[in-house]
C-alpha positions in Angstrom: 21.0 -3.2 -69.9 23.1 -0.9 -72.3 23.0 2.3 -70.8 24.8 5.7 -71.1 26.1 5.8 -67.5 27.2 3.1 -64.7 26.3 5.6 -62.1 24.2 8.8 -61.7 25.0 11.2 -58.7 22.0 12.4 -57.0 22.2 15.3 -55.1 25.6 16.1 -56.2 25.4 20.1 -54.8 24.4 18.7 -51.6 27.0 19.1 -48.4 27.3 15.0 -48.9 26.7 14.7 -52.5 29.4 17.4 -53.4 31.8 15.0 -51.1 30.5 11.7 -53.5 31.5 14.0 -56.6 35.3 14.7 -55.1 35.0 10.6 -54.1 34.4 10.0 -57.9 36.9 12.3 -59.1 39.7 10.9 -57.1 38.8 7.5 -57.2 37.3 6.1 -60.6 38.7 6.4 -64.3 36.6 7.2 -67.2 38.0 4.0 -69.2 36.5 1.9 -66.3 33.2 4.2 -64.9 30.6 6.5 -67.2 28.9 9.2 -64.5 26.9 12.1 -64.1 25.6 14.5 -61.4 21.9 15.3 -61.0 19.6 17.8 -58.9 17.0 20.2 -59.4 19.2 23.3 -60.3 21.7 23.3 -63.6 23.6 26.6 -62.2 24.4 25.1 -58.6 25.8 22.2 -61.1 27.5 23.6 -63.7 29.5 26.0 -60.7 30.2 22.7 -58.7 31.7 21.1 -62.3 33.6 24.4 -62.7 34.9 24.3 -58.9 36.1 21.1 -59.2 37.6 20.8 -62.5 35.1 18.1 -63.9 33.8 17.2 -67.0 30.9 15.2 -66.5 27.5 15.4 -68.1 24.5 17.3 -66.1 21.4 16.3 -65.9 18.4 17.8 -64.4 15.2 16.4 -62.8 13.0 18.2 -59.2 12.1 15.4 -57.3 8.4 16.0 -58.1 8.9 15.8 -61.8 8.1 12.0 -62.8 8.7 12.4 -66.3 12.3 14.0 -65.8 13.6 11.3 -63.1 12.1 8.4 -65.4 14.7 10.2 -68.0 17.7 9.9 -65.7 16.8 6.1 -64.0 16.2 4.7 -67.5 19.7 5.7 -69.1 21.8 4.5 -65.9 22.9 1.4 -64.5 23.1 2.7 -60.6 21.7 5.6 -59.0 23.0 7.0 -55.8 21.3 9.2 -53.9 22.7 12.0 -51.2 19.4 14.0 -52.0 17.1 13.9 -48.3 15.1 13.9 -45.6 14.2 10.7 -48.3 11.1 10.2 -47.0 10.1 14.3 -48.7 12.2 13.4 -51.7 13.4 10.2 -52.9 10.1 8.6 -53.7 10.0 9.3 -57.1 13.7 8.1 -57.7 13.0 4.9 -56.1 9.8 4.5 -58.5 11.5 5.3 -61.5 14.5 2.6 -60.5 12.2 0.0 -59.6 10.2 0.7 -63.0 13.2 0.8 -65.5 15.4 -1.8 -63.4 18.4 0.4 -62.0 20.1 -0.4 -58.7 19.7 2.4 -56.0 21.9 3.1 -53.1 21.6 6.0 -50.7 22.7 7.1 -47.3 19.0 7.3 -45.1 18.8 6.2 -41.6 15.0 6.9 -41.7 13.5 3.5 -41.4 9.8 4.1 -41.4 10.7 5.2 -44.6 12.3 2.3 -45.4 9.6 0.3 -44.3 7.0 2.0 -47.0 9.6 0.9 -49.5 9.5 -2.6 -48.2 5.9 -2.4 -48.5 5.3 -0.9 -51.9 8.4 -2.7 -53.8 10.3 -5.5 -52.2 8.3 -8.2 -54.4 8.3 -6.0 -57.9 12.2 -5.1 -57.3 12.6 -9.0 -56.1 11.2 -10.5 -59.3 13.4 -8.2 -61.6 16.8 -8.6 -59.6 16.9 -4.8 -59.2 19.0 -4.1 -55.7 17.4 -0.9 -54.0 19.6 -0.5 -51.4 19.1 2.1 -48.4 21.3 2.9 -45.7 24.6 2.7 -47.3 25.8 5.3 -45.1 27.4 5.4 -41.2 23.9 4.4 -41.0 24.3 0.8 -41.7 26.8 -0.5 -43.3 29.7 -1.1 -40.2 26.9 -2.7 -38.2 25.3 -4.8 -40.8 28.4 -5.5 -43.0 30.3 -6.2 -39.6 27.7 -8.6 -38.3 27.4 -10.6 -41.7 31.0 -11.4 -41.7 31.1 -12.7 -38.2 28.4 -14.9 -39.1 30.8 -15.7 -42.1 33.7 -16.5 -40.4 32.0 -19.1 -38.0 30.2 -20.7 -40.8 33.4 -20.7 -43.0 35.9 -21.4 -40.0 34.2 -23.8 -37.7 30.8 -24.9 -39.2 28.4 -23.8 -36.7 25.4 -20.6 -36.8 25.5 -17.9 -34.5 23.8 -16.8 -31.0 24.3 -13.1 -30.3 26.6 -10.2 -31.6 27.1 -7.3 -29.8 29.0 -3.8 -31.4 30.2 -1.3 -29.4 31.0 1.8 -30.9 33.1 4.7 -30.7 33.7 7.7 -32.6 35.0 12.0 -33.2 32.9 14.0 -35.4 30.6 16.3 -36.6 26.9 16.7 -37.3 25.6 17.8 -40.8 22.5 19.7 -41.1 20.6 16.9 -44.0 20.9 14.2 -41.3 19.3 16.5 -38.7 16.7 17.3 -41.2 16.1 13.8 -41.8 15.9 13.3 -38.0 13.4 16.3 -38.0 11.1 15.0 -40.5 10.9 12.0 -38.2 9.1 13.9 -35.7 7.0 16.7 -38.1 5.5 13.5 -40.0 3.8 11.6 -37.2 6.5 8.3 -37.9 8.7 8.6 -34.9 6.8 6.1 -33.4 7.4 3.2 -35.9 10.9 4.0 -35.3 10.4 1.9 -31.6 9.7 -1.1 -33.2 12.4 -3.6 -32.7 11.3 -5.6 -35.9 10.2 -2.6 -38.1 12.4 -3.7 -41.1 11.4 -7.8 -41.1 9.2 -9.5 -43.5 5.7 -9.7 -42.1 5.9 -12.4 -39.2 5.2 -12.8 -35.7 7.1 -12.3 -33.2 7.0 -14.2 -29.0 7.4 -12.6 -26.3 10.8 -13.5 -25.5 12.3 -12.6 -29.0 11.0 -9.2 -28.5 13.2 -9.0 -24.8 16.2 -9.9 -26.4 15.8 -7.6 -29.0 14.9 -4.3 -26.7 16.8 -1.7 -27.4 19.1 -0.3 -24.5 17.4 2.4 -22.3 20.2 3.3 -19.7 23.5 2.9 -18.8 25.5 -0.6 -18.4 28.6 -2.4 -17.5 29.7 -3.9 -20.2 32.1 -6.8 -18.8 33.1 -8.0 -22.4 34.8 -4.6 -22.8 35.6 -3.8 -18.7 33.8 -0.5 -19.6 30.6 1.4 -18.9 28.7 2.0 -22.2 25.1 3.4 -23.2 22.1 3.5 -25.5 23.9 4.4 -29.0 22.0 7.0 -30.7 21.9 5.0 -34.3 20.9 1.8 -32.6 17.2 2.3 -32.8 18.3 2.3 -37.2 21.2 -0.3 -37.4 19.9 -3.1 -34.9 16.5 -2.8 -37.5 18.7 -3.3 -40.8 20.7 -6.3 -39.1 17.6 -8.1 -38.0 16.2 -7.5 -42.0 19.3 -8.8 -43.3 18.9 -11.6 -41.0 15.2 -12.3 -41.7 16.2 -12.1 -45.6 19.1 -14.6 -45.2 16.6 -16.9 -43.1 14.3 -16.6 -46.0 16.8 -17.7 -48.4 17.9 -20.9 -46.3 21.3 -19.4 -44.8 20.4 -18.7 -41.5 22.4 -16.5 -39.1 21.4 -18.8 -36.6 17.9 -19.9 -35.4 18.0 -18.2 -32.0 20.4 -14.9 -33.5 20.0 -12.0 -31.9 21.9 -7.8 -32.4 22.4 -5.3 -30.2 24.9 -2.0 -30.0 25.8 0.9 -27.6 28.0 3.6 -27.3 31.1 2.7 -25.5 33.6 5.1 -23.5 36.6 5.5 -21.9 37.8 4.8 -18.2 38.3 6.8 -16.2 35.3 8.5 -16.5 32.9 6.0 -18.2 30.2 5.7 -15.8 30.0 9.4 -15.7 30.3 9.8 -19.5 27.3 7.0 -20.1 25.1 8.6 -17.7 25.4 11.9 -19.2 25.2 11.2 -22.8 22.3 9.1 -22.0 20.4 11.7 -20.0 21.1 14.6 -22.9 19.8 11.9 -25.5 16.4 11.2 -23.4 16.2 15.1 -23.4 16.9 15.9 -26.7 14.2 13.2 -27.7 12.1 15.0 -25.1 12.5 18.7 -26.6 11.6 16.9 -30.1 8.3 15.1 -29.3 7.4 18.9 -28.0 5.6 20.6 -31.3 5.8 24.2 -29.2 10.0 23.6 -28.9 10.8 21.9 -31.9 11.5 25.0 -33.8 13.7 26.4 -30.8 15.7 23.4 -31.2 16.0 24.0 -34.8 17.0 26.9 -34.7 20.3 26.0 -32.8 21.3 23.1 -35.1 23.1 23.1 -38.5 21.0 23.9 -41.5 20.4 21.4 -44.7 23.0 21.9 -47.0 25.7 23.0 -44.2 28.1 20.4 -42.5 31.8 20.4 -40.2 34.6 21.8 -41.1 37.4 20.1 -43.5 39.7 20.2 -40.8 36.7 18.6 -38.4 36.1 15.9 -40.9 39.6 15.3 -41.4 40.5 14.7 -38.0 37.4 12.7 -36.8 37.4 8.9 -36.9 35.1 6.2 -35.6 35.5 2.3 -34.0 32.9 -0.2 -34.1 33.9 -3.4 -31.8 31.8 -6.4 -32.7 31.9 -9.4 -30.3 30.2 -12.3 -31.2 29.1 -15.8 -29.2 28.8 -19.0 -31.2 26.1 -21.7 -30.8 29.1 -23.6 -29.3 30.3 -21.0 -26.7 33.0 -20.0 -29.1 33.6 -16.2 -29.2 34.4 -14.1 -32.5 36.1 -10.4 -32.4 35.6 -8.0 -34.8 36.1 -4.8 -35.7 35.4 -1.9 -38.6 37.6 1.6 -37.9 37.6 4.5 -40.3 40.0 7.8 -40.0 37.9 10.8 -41.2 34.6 11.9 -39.7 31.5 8.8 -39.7 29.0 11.0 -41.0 30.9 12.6 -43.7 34.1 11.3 -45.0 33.4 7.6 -43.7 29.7 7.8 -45.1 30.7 9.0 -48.2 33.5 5.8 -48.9 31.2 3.8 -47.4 28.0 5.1 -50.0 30.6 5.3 -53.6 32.2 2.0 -53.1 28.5 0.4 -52.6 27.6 2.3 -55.6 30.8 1.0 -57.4 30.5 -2.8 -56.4 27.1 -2.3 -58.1 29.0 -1.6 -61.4 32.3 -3.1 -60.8 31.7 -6.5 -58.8 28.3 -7.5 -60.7 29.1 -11.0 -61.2 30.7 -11.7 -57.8 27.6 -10.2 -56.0 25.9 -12.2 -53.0 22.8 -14.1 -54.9 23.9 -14.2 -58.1 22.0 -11.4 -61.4 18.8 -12.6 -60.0 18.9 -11.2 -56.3 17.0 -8.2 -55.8 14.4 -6.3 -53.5 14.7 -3.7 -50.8 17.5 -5.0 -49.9 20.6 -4.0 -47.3 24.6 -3.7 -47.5 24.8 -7.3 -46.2 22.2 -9.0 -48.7 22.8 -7.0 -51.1 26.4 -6.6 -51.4 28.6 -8.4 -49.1 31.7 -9.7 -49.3 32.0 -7.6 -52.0 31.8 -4.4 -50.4 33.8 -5.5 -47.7 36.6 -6.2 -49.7 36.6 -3.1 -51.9 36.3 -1.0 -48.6 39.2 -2.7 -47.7 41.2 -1.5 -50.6 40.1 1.7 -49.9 41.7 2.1 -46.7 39.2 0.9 -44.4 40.3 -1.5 -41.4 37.6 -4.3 -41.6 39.0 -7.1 -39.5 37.5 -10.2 -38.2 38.8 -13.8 -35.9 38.3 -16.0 -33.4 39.3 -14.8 -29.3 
C-alpha cells in the first residue's frame, strides 16, 4: 500500500505517547521513516511539536469520530496507539485498521478487551494479512517474546518441543495514572471477571480438567527451589500467562507446536533475606487492593489516592528504575533452558515505550523478515506476530535479551 506515513502516533500528548514521540525523535531518520502524531486536540499538539523541536505533520481525529480515524488509518502503513483505557477508546482505531489494512500496535494489558477484538476481527484481519497487535507494552512482550525464544532455542538447538516455562520477575518503578485507569475500567465495566479465565485469549476450544490445574494462576506465596527464593502471585500474570497461552494456541494452529503438553506460568520473585516476609506481604496488599476495587462504595476513595490519567513518575524515577524477567524452561527430554529479558529504565515507562516503537518499527522496517511471511495476520501477539524480529531490533536497542541451555 502507498501511503503518506509508515507510522501514525496515537496519543502522542499522552504521559506515554509524549515518551513514543521523544523515542521517534531520537531514534528514526526521515530518509528511512515518514510519521505523524495524532489525538483529539491540535493545540496540546502543536505545543508538544514546539516543546520538542519537531517537524512532523498533525493530524486530528476524537476517538468517536469514524469518519476522521478512517482519514488517518487509510493514509498510514502502522498505527500505534498509547491512547487508553482501550476498551473506552480504541475501538474505532482498531475498526478503521482492520477496514483499510494497516497494522496496529498498542500497549493494553486489558484482555477482556482483547478478547472482543478476537471475536469481532481475528478472521477479517486473518484473511487480509493485517497484524493488529495488542499488548506491546511491559504488558507482554518480555513474557511472550521470552517464552517464544526458549521454545526456539530447543527446537533449533536440540530438536525436541517443550514442557513448561516458568518467569520470575523482578523490577523498580513507578505507576502511571492511564494504566491505573485501564485497571479501573476493569472493574466500572462489569469485565473483571473474564480477566480469571486462564484461557480467555485462546481460539474457541475445550479445555480438561487437568489443563485447567496446570494453568491456575498463583494465589499465595511459594518456594521457589529453581531460584532458592520465596516468590508470589505477579500482579501482570493474570494478562501475560493469557497472551502466552494465545501465542501458543496460534502456533498450534499453524502446525509449530510449543509442545503438546506446554504449559506458562510467572510470579514475582524477591530477595533473601527477607523473601518469605516480602511475598507474604505483597501478596496480602494485592488480595486487598483487589478487595477495595470489587467494592463500588470504595472505589472512588481509592481513586482518589492514585495518579491521575495523563500523570506518570518522575524522569529521575524512570531513569533509575529497571526490571528482570528470569525464564526457566523444562524440555520434553528433562533438558533445562535459562533465559532472561532485563531493561534499565522504569518497565512501565521507559521499557514500555522501547518495547511499543521498535514493534511499531519492525512493522515498517523488518516486513519481509516477519514470522508468517505478507500473508500472516489477525489479532495477533508480539510472539506471532513479530518475533525474532523484534527480538533482535530490541537487542540493538540496548535491551539484554539472552537465552541457553543450563
Amino acid at each position: 500500500m502507498d501511503s503518506r506515513y509508515d507510522v501514525v502516533l496515537y496519543g502522542a500528548t499522552g504521559f506515554v505517547g509524549k515518551q513514543t514521540v521523544q523515542y521517534f525523535i531520537q531514534h528514526t531518520k526521515p530518509s528511512e521513516v515518514r510519521w505523524a502524531i495524532a489525538g483529539r486536540n491540535r493545540q496540546k499538539l502543536e505545543s508538544l511539536k514546539a516543546e520538542l523541536g519537531v517537524n512532523v505533520d498533525v493530524l486530528i481525529a476524537d476517538t468517536t469520530d469514524q469518519p476522521a480515524l478512517d482519514a488517518i488509518a487509510s493514509q498510514t502503513r502502522v498505527i500505534l496507539n498509547t491512547a487508553g483505557p482501550f476498551a473506552l477508546y480504541a475501538n474505532g482505531l482498531v475498526d478503521a485498521c482492520v477496514r483499510f489494512q494497516t497494522h496496529y500496535v498498542d500497549i493494553t494489558g486489558e484482555t477482556p478487551w482483547v478478547k472482543a477484538l478476537i471475536d469481532r476481527y481475528h478472521e477479517q484481519a486473518a484473511s487480509t494479512g493485517t497484524r493488529i497487535i495488542p499488548c506491546c507494552g511491559f504488558d507482554s512482550v518480555p513474557s511472550d517474546l521470552g517464552s517464544f525464544l526458549m521454545v526456539q532455542f530447543m527446537k533449533r538447538e536440540w530438536g525436541v518441543s517443550c514442557r513448561s516455562i516458568k518467569a520470575y520477575f523482578q523490577m523498580v518503578g513507578g505507576l502511571n495514572g492511564g494504566t491505573l485507569a485501564s485497571g479501573l475500567n476493569l472493574y466500572d465495566s462489569g469485565q473483571v471477571d473474564q480477566v480469571s479465565n486462564p484461557f480467555l485469549l485462546d481460539p474457541p476450544g475445550e479445555h480438561s480438567n487437568a489443563e485447567s490445574e496446570r494453568n491456575r494462576d498463583p494465589e499465595v506465596p511459594e518456594y521457589a527451589a529453581e531460584v532458592d527464593t520465596w516468590v508470589g502471585p505477579f500482579v501482570m500474570g493474570a494478562v501475560n500467562t493469557r497472551v502466552v497461552r494465545r501465542s501458543y494456541a496460534l502456533y498450534s494452529q499453524w502446525q509449530e507446536s510449543y509442545g503438546s503438553q506446554f504449559t506458562y506460568q510467572e510470579y514475582l520473585k524477591f530477595d533473601e533475606p527477607f523473601a518469605w516476609l516480602q511475598a507474604t506481604g505483597v501478596a496480602a496488599g494485592s488480595a486487598l487492593f483487589a478487595g477495595i476495587m470489587q467494592q463500588v462504595p470504595l472505589r472512588p476513595l481509592l481513586q482518589a489516592l492514585l495518579p491521575k490519567p495523563g500523570s506518570g513518575p518522575s524522569e529521575q524515577t524512570m531513569n533509575e528504575g529497571w526490571f528482570r524477567c528470569e525464564l526457566l524452561g523444562i524440555a520434553d527430554d528433562g533438558r533445562r533452558v535459562k533465559g532472561q529479558v532485563y531493561s534499565q529504565g522504569d518497565p512501565g515507562n521507559r521499557a514500555t515505550v522501547k518495547f511499543l516503537c521498535e514493534s511499531a518499527l519492525s512493522l515498517v522496517l523488518n516486513t519481509d523478515a516477519l514470522p508468517g511471511g505478507q500473508q500472516r495476520g489477525g489479532i495477533l501477539t508480539p510472539a506471532t506476530g513479530l518475533g525474532e524480529v523484534l527480538a533482535e531490533r530490541l537487542r540493538r536497542a540496548g535491551m539484554s535479551i539472552e537465552v541457553g541451555g543450563g
